[in-house]
C-alpha positions as CSV (number, residue, x, y, z in Angstrom):
1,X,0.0,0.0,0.0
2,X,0.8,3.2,-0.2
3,X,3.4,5.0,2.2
4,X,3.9,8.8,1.7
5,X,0.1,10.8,1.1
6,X,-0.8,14.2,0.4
7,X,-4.4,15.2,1.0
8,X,-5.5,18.9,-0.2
9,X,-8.9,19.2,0.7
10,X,-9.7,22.7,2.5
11,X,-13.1,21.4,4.7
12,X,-11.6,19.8,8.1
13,X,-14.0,17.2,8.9
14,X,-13.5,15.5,5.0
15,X,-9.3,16.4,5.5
16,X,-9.9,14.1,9.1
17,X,-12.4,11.3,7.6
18,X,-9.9,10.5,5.0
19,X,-6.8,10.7,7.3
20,X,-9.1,8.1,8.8
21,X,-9.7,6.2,6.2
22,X,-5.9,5.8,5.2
23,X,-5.1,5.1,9.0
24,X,-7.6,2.0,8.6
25,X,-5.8,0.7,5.6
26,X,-2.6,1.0,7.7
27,X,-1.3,4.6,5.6
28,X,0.0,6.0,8.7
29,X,2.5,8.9,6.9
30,X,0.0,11.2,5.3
31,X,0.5,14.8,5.4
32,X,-2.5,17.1,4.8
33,X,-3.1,20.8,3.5
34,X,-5.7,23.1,3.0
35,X,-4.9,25.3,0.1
36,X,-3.6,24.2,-3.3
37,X,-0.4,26.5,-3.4
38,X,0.5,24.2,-0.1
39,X,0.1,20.9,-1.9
40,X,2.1,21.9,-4.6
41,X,5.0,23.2,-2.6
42,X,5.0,20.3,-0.5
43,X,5.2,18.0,-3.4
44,X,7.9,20.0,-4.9
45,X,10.1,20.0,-1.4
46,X,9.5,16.4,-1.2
47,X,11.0,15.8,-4.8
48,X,13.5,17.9,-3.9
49,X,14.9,16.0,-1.2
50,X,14.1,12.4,-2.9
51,X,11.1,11.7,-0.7
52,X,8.6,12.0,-2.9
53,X,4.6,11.4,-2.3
54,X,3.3,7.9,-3.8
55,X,-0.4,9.6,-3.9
56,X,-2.4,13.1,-4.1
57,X,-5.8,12.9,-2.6
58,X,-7.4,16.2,-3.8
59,X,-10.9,18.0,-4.2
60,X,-11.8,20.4,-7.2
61,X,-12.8,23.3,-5.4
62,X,-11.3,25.6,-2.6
63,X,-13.4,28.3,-1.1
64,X,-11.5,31.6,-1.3
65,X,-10.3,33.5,1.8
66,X,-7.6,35.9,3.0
67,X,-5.3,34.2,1.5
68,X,-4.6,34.6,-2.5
69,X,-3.7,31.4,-4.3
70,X,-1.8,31.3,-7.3
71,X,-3.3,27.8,-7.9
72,X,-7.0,28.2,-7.8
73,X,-8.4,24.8,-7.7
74,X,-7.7,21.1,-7.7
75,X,-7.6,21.3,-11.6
76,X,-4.9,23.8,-11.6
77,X,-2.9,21.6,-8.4
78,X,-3.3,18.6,-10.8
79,X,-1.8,20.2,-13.6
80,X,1.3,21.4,-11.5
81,X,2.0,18.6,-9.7
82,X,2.1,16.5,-13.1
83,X,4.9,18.6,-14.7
84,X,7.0,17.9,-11.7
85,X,6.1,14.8,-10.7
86,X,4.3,12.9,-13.9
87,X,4.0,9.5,-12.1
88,X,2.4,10.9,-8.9
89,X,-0.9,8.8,-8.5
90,X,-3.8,11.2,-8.3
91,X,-7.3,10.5,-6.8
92,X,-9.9,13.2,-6.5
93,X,-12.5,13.2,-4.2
94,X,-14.9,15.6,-4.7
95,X,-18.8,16.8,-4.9
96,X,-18.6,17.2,-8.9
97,X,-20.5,14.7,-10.7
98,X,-20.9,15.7,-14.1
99,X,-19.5,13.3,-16.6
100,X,-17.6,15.3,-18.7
101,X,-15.6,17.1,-16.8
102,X,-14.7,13.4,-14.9
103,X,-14.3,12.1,-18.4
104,X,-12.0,14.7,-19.2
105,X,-9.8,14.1,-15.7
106,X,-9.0,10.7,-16.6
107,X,-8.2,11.8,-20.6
108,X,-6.2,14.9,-20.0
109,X,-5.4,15.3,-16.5
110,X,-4.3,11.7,-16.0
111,X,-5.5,11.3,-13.1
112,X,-6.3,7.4,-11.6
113,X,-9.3,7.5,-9.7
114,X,-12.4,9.0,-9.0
115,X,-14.3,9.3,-6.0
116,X,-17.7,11.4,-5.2
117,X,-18.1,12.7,-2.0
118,X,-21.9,11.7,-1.5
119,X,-23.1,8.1,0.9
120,X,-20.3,5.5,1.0
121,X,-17.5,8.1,0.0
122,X,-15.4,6.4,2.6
123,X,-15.7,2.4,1.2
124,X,-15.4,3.7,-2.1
125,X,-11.9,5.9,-1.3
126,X,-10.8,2.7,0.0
127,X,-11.4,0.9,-3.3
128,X,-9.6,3.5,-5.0
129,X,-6.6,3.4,-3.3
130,X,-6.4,-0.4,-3.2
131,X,-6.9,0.0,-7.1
132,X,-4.5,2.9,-7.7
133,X,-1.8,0.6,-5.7
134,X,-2.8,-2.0,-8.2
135,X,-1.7,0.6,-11.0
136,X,-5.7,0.2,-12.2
137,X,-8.2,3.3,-12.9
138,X,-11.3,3.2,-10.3
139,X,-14.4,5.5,-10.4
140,X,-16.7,5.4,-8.2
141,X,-19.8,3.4,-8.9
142,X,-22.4,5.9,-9.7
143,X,-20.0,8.2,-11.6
144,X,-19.3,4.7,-14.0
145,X,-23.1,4.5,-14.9
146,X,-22.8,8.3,-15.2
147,X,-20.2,7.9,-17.8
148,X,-21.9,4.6,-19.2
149,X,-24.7,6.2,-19.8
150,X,-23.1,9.2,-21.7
151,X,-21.3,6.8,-23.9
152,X,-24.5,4.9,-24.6
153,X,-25.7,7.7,-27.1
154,X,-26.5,6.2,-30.5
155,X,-25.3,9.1,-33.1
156,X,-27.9,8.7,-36.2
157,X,-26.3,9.3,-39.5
158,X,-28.1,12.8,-39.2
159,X,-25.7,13.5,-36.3
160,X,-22.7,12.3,-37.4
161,X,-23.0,14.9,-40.4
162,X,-23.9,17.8,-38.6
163,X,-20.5,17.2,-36.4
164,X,-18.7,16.8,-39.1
165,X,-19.9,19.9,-40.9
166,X,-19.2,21.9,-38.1
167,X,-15.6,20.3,-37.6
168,X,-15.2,21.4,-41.1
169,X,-16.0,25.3,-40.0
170,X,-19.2,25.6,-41.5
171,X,-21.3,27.4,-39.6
172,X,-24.3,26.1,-38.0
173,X,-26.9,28.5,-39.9
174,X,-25.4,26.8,-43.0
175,X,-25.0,23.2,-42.5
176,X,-29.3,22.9,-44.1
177,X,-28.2,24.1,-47.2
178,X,-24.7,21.4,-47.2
179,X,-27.7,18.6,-45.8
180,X,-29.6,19.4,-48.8
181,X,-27.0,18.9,-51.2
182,X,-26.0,15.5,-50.0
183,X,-29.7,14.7,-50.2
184,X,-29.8,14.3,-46.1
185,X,-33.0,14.2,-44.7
186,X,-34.3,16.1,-42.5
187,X,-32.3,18.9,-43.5
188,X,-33.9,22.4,-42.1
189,X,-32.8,24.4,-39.6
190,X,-35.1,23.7,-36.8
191,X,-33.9,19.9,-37.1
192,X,-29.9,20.3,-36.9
193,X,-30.9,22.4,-33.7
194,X,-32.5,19.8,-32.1
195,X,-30.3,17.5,-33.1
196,X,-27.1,19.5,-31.9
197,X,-29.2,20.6,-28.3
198,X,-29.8,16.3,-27.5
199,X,-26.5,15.3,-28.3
200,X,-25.1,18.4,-26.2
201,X,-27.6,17.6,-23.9
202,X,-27.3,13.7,-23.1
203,X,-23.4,14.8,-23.7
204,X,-23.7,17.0,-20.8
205,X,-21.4,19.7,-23.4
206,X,-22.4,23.2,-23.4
207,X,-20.6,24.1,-26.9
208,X,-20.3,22.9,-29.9
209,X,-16.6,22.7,-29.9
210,X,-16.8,20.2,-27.1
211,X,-19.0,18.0,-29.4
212,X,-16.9,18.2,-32.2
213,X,-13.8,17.1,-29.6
214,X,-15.6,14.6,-28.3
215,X,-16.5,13.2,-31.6
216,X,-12.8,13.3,-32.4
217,X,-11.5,12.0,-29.5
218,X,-14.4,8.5,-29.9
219,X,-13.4,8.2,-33.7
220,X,-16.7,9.2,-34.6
221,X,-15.4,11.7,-36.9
């Protein structure tokens, strides 16, 4: 199991239940912070001196107070830690639960688990690390069907070129007139909207560019 922690999480009774929850699994060094500017430096001092941290437990958000951060958030903290240390394991533990910006944690960020703070946090951070020590990826159970269910979409052939119109730069007031010369049906205007507000919908995207990402990213375009 792990032996050297850093927990970054600025609310003191979830920084104690998961010193807890690593005392239970026998993690007994496990240092804990509660700003983001902290975590980095720590991690930074400890590769300094060739004791660096197996694991970062970290939340996404930190309330602002007196004191400035130059790292606002556990996205930021992810990032920074990575460029120094790029085989630090990363959990996060936090309240955020929609899909794509989880999706995009494990995809960009790197990170190797995901846990949401809601009932049975505490069972399911123990999972985590257990996998994490395992060198596996672990989410959370409801955030899997979360994601499961996003990836279940079914793009119709409609869909699929409307994405790849827009990938193309044509703009969305266009793409009827492009429809109508490939002979796609339905091809007005009122029907690409649609069409673009379910997949952004069920997607859980707000913009078209993250569609057209997405799209990318799943070989659907």
């Amino acid at each position: 199991m792990f032996k050297k922690v850093l927990i970054a999480e600025d609310h003191e009774i979830a920084n104690i239940s998961v010193q807890k929850t690593l005392q239970e699994l026998g993690i007994q060094t496990a240092k804990y912070v509660y700003y983001c500017d902290d975590a980095f430096t720590w991690v930074k001092n400890a590769q300094r001196d060739g004791e660096p941290y197996d694991l970062l437990i970290t939340d996404l958000t930190f309330e602002e107070d007196h004191n400035p951060q130059r790292l606002s958030g556990g996205l930021a903290l992810i990032q920074a830690v990575k460029e120094i240390q790029s085989q630090l394991k990363i959990i996060v533990l936090s309240a955020e639960s929609r899909t794509a910006v989880i999706d995009e944690l494990f995809k960009s960020r790197a990170i190797d688990g995901y846990v949401r703070k809601a009932r049975r946090d505490a069972q399911y951070l123990k999972e985590a690390l257990q996998a994490a020590h395992q060198d596996k990826l672990y989410q959370s159970p409801e955030i899997k069907q979360s994601i499961r269910e996003k990836n279940s979409h079914e793009f119709t052939t409609l869909d699929i070129h409307i994405i790849a119109l827009l990938a193309k730069g044509i703009l969305q007031k266009d793409i009827p007139h492009h429809l109508q010369q490939q002979q796609i049906k339905p091809s007005g205007l009122s029907s690409v909207e649609k069409r673009l507000n379910l997949m952004k919908e069920v997607l859980e995207f707000s913009k078209n560019e993250q569609l057209i990402a997405y799209s990318k990213d799943i070989g659907l375009i």
